[in-house]
C-alpha positions as CSV (number, residue, x, y, z in Angstrom):
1,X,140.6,187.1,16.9
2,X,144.3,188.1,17.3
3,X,146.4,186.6,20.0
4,X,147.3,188.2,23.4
5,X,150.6,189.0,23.3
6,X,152.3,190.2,26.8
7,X,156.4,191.1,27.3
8,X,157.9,191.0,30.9
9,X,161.2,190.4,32.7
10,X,161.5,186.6,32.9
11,X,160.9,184.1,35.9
12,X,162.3,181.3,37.6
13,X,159.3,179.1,36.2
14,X,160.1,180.0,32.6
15,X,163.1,178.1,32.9
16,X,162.1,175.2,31.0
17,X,160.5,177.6,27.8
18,X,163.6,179.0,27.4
19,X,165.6,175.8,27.4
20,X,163.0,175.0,24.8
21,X,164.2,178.1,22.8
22,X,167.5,178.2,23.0
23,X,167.6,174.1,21.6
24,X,165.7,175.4,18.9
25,X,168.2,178.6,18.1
26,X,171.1,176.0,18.2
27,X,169.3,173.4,16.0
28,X,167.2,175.9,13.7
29,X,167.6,176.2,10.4
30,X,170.1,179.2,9.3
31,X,171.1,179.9,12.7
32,X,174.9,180.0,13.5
33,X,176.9,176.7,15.0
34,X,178.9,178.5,17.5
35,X,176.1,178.5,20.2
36,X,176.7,177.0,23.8
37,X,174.7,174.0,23.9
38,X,171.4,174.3,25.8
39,X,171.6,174.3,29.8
40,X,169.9,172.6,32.2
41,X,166.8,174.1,33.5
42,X,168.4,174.3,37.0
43,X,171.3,176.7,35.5
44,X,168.5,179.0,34.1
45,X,166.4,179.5,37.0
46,X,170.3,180.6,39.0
47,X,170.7,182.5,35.7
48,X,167.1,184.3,35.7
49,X,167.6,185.4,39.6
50,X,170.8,186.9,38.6
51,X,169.3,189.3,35.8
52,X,166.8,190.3,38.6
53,X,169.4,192.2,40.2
54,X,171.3,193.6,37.1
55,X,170.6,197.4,37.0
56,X,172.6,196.7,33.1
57,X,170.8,193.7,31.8
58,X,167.6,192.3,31.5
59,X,166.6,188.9,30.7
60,X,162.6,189.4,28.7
61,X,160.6,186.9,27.4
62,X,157.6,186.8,25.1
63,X,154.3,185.8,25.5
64,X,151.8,184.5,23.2
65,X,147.7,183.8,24.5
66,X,149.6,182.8,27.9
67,X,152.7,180.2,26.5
68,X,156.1,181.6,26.7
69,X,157.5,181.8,22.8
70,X,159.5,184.3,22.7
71,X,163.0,185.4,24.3
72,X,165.6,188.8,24.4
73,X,168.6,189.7,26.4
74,X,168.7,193.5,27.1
75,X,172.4,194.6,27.8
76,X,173.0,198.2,28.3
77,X,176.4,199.6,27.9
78,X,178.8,202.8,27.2
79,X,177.9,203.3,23.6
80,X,182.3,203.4,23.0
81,X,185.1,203.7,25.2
82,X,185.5,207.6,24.3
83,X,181.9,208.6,24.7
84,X,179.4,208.9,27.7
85,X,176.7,207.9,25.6
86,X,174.9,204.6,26.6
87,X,172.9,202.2,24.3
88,X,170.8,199.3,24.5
89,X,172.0,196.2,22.8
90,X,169.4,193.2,22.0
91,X,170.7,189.6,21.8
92,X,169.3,186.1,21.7
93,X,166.2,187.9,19.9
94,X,164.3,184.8,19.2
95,X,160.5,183.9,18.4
96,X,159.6,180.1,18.2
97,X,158.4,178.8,14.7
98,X,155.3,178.0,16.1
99,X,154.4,181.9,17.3
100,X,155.8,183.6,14.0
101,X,154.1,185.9,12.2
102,X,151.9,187.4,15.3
103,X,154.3,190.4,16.3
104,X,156.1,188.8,19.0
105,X,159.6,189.8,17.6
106,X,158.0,193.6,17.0
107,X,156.9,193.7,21.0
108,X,160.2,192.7,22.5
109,X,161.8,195.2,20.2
110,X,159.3,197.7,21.7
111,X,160.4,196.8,25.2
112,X,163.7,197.2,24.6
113,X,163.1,200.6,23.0
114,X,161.0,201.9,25.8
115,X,163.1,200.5,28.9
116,X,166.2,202.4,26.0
117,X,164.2,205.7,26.1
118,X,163.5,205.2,30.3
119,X,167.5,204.9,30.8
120,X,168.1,207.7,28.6
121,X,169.9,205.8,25.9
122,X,169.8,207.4,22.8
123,X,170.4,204.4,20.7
124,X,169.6,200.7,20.1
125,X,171.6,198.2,18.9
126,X,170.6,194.6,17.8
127,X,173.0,191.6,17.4
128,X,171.7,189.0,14.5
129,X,173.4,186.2,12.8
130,X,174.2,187.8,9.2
131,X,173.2,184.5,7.2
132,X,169.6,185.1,8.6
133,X,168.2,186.9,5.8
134,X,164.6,187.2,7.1
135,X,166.0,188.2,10.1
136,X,168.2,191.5,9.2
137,X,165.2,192.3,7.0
138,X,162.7,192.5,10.1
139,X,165.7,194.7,11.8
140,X,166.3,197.0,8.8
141,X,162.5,197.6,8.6
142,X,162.7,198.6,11.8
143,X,165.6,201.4,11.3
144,X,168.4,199.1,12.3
145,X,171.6,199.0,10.0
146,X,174.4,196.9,9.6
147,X,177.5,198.4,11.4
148,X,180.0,195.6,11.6
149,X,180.4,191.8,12.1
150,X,181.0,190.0,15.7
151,X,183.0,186.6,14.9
152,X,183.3,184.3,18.1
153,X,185.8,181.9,19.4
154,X,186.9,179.8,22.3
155,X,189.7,181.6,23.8
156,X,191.6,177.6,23.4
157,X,191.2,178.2,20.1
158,X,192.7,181.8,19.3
159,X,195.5,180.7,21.2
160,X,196.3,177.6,19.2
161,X,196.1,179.4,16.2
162,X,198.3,182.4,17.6
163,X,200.9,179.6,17.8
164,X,200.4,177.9,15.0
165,X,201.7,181.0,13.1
166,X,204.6,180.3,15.1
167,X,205.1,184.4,16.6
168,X,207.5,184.0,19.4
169,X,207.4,187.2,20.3
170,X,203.7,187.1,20.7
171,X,203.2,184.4,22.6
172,X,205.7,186.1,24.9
173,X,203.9,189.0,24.9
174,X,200.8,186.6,26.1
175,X,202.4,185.1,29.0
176,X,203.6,187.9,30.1
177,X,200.2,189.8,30.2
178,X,198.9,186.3,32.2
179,X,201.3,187.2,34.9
180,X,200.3,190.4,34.8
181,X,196.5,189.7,35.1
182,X,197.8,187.0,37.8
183,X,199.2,189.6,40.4
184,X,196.6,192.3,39.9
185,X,193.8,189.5,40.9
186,X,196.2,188.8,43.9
187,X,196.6,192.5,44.6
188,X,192.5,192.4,44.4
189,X,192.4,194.8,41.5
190,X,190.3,194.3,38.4
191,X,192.0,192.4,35.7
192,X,193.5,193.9,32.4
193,X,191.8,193.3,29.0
194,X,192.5,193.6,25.3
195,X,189.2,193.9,24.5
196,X,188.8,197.7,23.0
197,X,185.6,198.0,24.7
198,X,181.7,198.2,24.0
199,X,180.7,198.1,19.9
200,X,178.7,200.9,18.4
201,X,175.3,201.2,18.0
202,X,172.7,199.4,15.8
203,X,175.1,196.3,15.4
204,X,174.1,193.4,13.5
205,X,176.6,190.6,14.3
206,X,176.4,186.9,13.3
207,X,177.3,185.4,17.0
208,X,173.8,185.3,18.4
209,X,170.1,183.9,16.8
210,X,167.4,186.5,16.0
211,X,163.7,185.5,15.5
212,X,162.4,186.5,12.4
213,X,158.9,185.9,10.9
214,X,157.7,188.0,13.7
């Protein structure tokens, strides 16, 4: 008989499954090392009501003959900073080994497609680590290419390296947009970024875990 398999918006009470999940993305086998390290099951259940009221992101998990063994973040955004377009992005895609194989990973795809379709985005985006093989092969049968690669770092860590290339006029550069970001937040305004903006769609980056054997 083939298992009952339900998606919905996740709960304050599924906060230990997902700790459960996200241990295993950061321990699993081919998964990238650059994860945060699981939180405590008191920071998800704060984390879970905040999604509740996000009109931009949604926080799913997967269900398997009643157990919670699946997970996906939902994030939409402006598909560029140049168009009006939005898309649907899925991160954190992850199915635990013990549920693989029963079309958990193909149902929270489907979610995110139809909330995509309900908030008129035209196009969905996944984010998968690119060593996952299995993985990127469950996407790509789905329709989903390879657009570019996401590579993460502390922000400690850019900066140490910025200076170890020894760029004076750089790091100037640097402290002088920190002052700048300093007196906007006193002026109450919203802070300046470098970052060019939302990716394009159907993205597979390495930076996040994505179930596969679904």
């Amino acid at each position: 008989m083939a298992a009952a398999i339900e998606v919905r918006d996740a709960q304050r009470g599924d906060a230990d499954a997902l700790v459960a999940l996200w241990r295993e993305m950061t321990t699993g086998a081919g998964h990238p090392l650059r994860l945060p390290t699981p939180p405590t099951a008191a920071a998800v259940e704060v984390a879970v009501g905040k999604h509740h009221d996000d009109p931009f992101g949604r926080l799913l998990v997967g269900e398997l003959d009643g157990a919670v063994h699946g997970m996906a973040y939902l994030r939409r955004t402006a598909i560029s900073p140049l168009h009006d377009d939005y898309t649907v992005t899925v991160e954190y895609l992850h199915v635990s080994d013990a549920a693989r194989r029963h079309g958990l990973g193909k149902a929270l795809i489907a979610e995110a497609a139809a909330w995509a379709e309900h908030e008129n985005c035209a196009h969905l985006a996944a984010v998968a680590p690119a060593i996952a093989r299995e993985a990127n092969r469950f996407l790509a049968r789905l329709g989903l290419g390879q657009a570019g690669v996401l590579r993460f770092a502390t922000t400690h860590t850019v900066r140490r390296r910025l200076a170890a290339e020894h760029a004076p006029n750089l790091l100037a550069l640097l402290s002088s947009r920190r002052s700048v970001i300093a007196r906007r937040a006193q002026l109450g305004r919203p802070p300046l970024t470098l970052d060019p903006g939302p990716v394009a769609p159907d993205v597979s980056f390495p930076a996040a875990p994505e179930s596969a054997g679904t």
